[in-house]
C-alpha positions in Angstrom: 5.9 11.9 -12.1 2.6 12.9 -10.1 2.0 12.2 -6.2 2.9 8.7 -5.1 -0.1 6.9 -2.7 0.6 4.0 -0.5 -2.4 1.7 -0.8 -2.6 -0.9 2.6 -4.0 -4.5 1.8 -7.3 -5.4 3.7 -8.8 -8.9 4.9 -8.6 -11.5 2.5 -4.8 -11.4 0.9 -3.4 -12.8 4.2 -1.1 -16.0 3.8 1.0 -17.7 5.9 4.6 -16.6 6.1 3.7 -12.8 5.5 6.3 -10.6 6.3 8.9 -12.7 7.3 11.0 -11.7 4.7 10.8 -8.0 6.0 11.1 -9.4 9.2 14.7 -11.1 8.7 15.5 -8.1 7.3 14.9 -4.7 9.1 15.9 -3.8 12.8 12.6 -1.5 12.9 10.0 -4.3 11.7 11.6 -6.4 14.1 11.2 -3.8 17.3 7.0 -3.3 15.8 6.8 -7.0 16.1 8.3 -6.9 19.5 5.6 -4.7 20.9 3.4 -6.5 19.2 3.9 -9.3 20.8 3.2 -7.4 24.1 -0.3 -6.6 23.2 -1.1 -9.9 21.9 1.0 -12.9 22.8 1.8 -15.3 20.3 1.1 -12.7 16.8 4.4 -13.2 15.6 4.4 -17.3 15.3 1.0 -16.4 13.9 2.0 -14.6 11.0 5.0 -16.1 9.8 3.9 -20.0 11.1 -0.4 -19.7 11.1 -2.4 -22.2 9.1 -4.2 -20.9 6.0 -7.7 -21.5 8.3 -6.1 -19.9 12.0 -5.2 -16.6 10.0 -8.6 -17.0 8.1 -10.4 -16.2 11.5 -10.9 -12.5 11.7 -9.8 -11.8 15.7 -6.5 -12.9 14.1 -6.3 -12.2 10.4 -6.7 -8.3 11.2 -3.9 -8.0 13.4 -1.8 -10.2 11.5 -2.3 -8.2 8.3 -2.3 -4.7 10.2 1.6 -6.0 10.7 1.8 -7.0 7.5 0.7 -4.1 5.9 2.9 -1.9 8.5 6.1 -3.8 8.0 5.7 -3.0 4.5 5.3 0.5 4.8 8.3 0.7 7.0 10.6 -1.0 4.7 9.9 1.6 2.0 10.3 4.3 4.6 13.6 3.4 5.4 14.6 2.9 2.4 13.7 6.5 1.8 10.6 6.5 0.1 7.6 8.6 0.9 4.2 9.1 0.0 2.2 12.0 -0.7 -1.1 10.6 0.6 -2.5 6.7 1.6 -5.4 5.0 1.7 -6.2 1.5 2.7 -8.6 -1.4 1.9 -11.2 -1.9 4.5 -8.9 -3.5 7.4 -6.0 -1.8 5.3 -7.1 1.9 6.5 -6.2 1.7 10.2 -2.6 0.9 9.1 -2.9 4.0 6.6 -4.4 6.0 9.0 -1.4 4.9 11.6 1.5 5.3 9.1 -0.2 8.8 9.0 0.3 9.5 12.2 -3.7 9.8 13.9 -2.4 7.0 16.3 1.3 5.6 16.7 1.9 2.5 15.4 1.9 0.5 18.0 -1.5 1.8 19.4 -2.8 1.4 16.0 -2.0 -2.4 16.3 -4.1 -2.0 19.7 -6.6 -0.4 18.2 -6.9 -3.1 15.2 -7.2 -6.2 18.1 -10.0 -4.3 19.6 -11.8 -4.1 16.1 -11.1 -7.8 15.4 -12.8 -8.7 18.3 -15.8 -6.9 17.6 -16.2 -8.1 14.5 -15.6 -11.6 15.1 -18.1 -11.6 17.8 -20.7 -10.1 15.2 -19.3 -12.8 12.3 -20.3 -16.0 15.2 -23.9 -14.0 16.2 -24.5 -13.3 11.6 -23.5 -16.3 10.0 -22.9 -14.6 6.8 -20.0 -15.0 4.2 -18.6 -12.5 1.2 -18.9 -13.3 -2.6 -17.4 -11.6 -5.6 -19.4 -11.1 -8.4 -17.4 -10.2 -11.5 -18.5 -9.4 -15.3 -21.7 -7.9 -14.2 -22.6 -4.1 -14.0 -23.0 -2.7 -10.3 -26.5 -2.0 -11.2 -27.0 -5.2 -12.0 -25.5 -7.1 -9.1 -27.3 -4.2 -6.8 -30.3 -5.3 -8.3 -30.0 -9.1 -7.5 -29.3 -8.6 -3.8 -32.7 -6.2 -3.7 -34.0 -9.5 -4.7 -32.8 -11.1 -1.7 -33.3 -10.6 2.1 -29.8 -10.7 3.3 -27.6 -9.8 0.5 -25.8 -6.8 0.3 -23.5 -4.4 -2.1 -19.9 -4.8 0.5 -16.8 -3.5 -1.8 -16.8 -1.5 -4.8 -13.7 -2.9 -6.1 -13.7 -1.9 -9.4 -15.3 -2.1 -13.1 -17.3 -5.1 -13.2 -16.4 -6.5 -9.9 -18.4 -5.8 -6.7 -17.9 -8.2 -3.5 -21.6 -8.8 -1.8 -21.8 -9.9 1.8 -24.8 -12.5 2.0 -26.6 -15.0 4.8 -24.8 -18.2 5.0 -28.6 -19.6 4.3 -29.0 -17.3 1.1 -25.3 -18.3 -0.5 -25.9 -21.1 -2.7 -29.3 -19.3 -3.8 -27.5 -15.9 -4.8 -24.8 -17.7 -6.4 -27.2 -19.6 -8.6 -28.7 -16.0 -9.2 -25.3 -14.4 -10.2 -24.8 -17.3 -12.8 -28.0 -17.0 -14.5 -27.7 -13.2 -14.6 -24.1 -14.3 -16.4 -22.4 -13.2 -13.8 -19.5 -15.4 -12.0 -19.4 -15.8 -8.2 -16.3 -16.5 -6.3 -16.3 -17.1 -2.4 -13.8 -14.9 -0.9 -11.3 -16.0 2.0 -12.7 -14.3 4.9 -15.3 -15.3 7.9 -17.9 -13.2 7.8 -20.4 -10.6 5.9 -18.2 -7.8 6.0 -19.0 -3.7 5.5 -23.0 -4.9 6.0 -25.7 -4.4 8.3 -24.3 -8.0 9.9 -21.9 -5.7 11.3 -24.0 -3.7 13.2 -23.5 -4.5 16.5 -19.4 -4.6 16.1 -19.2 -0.9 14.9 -21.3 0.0 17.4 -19.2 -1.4 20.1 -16.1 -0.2 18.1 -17.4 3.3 18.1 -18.0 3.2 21.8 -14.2 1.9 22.0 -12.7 4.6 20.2 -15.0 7.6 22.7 -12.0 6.8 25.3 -9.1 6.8 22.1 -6.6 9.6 21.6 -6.7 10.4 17.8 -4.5 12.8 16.1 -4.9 14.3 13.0 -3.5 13.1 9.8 0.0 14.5 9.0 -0.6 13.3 5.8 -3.7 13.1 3.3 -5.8 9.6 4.1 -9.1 8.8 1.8 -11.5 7.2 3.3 -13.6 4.1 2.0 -16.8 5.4 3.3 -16.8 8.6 1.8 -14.1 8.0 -1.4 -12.9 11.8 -0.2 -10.6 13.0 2.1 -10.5 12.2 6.3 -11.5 15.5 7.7 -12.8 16.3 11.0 -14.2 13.4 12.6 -12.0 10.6 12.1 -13.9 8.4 15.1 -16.8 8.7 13.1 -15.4 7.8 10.1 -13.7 4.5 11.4 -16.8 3.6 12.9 -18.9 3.5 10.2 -16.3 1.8 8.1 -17.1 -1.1 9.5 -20.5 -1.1 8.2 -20.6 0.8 5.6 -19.4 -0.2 1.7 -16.5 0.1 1.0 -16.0 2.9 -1.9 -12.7 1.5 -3.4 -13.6 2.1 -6.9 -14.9 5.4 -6.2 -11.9 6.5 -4.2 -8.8 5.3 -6.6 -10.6 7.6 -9.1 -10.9 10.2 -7.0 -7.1 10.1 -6.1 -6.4 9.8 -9.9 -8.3 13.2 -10.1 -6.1 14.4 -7.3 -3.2 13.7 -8.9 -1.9 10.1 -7.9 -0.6 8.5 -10.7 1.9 5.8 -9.0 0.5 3.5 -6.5 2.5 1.2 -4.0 0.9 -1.9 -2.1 2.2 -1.9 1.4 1.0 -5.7 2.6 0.4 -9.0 0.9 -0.9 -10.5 -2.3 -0.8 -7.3 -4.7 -4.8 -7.8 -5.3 -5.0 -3.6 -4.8 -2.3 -2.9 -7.6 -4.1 -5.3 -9.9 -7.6 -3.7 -9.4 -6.2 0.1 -9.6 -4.7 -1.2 -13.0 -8.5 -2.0 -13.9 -10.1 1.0 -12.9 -7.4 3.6 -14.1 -5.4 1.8 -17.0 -2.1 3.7 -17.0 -1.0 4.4 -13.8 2.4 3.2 -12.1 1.6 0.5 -9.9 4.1 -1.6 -7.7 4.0 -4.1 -4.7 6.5 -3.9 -1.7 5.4 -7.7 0.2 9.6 -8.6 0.2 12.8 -6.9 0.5 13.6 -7.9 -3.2 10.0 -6.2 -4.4 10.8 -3.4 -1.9 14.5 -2.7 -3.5 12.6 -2.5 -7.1 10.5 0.0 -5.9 13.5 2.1 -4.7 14.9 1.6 -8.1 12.4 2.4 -10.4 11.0 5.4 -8.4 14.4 6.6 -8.1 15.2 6.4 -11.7 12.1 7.9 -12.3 12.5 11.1 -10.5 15.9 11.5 -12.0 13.9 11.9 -15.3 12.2 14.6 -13.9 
């Protein structure tokens, strides 16, 4: 067995009742919550009781899923099992970034609030909404949003699927476009036009946020979505421009292939990351850890695994 990567869920897998399970289940998920709750009254109800429409509203459904993602990770720690380098999708890399240790975990949740409500204040000033556009080459779908004026390449998620965030008033247009290119275009479950120049103005009041932050570096090897390559040196920078910026997922699940990585854990909900690192390297181990039952298969099958070894 190669190097094991925990992979962190972003925006758009959240569902009602995440990480309860974990929850019922783990004294230290329970004590995260708890301080949670300090930070932002009410988060816990939200998770495990929200409507399907109050966790789709971003100055909620990024600290929601930051817990999520977190209580995952800390299940499979203390159950013993440790990766040898993370990433996370979009919203999924400040948990990745936290479970590496550049901010604690607790000030990472304080630190994902303060992003929510920068970009949630850009989503009501952008009307703007993200679409997945699959069976098309990224050339292609790059092409068609050249061809319009506020459509724009988001997430690189992998072969033949490329998320675009587009104008609310362009939608129905670029969707028609997408279908006569023979293309297929699915709305995505999120509020606004994500890791786009509508989010301007919320990285930079995010980047101006993080000047008065404490930031440590990694303890453990974090790729970053901007740059598909490792988090070196300026990590503020890096989380800033994030926000704006495509997101390189494609690009970086190869590069951690090259790396190295060739087993793959989904700390969070929905197992969407598993499913597209299975599409853009065919081959590799990949497992999700969303309940204590998923969670004890992973400790099994790694386990038996490295006694093959």
């Amino acid at each position: 067995m190669g190097r094991i990567a925990f992979v962190f869920s972003g925006q758009g897998a959240q569902r009602p009742g995440m990480a309860s399970e974990l929850y019922r289940e783990y004294a230290s998920i329970i004590r995260l919550f708890d301080e949670a709750e300090k930070v932002m009254p009410g988060i816990t109800k939200l998770c495990f009781e929200g409507t399907p429409e109050e966790l789709q509203d971003t100055k909620n459904t990024q600290p929601a899923m930051y817990l999520a993602d977190m209580a995952s990770a800390i299940a499979l720690r203390d159950e013993g099992i440790v990766p040898d380098g993370v990433a996370g999708f979009s919203l999924g890399e400040l948990p990745a970034l936290s479970y590496a240790g550049v901010m604690s975990e607790v000030e990472g949740f304080s630190i994902v609030c303060r992003r929510a409500a920068a970009m949630a204040k850009a989503v009501a000033s952008s009307p703007a909404c993200m679409i997945a556009v699959m069976k098309l080459d990224d050339e292609i779908v790059c092409e068609l949003c050249r061809s319009f004026s506020s459509a724009y390449p988001a997430n690189y998620n992998a072969p033949g699927q490329l998320v675009v965030s587009c104008g609310a008033s362009e939608k129905d247009d670029f969707i028609r476009a997408v279908t006569s290119a023979g293309g297929r275009a699915i709305p995505l479950a999120v509020s606004g036009g994500f890791h786009s120049p509508f989010m301007n103005a919320a990285a930079e009041e995010f980047g101006s946020f993080l000047e008065g932050v404490k930031l440590e570096k990694p303890r453990l090897p974090v790729y970053s979505n901007v740059t598909a390559e490792l988090y070196s040196g300026d990590v503020r920078g890096a989380l800033t421009r994030q926000i704006n910026s495509p997101v390189l997922w494609r690009q970086l699940i190869e590069r951690m292939v090259d790396d190295g990585y060739d087993t793959f854990v989904e700390a969070g909900v929905g197992g969407t990351l598993v499913k597209l690192i299975a599409k853009i390297r065919p081959g590799v181990a990949t497992y999700t850890a969303e309940t204590p039952d998923e969670v004890r298969r992973v400790v099994a099958k790694l386990s038996a695994v490295a006694s093959e070894v």
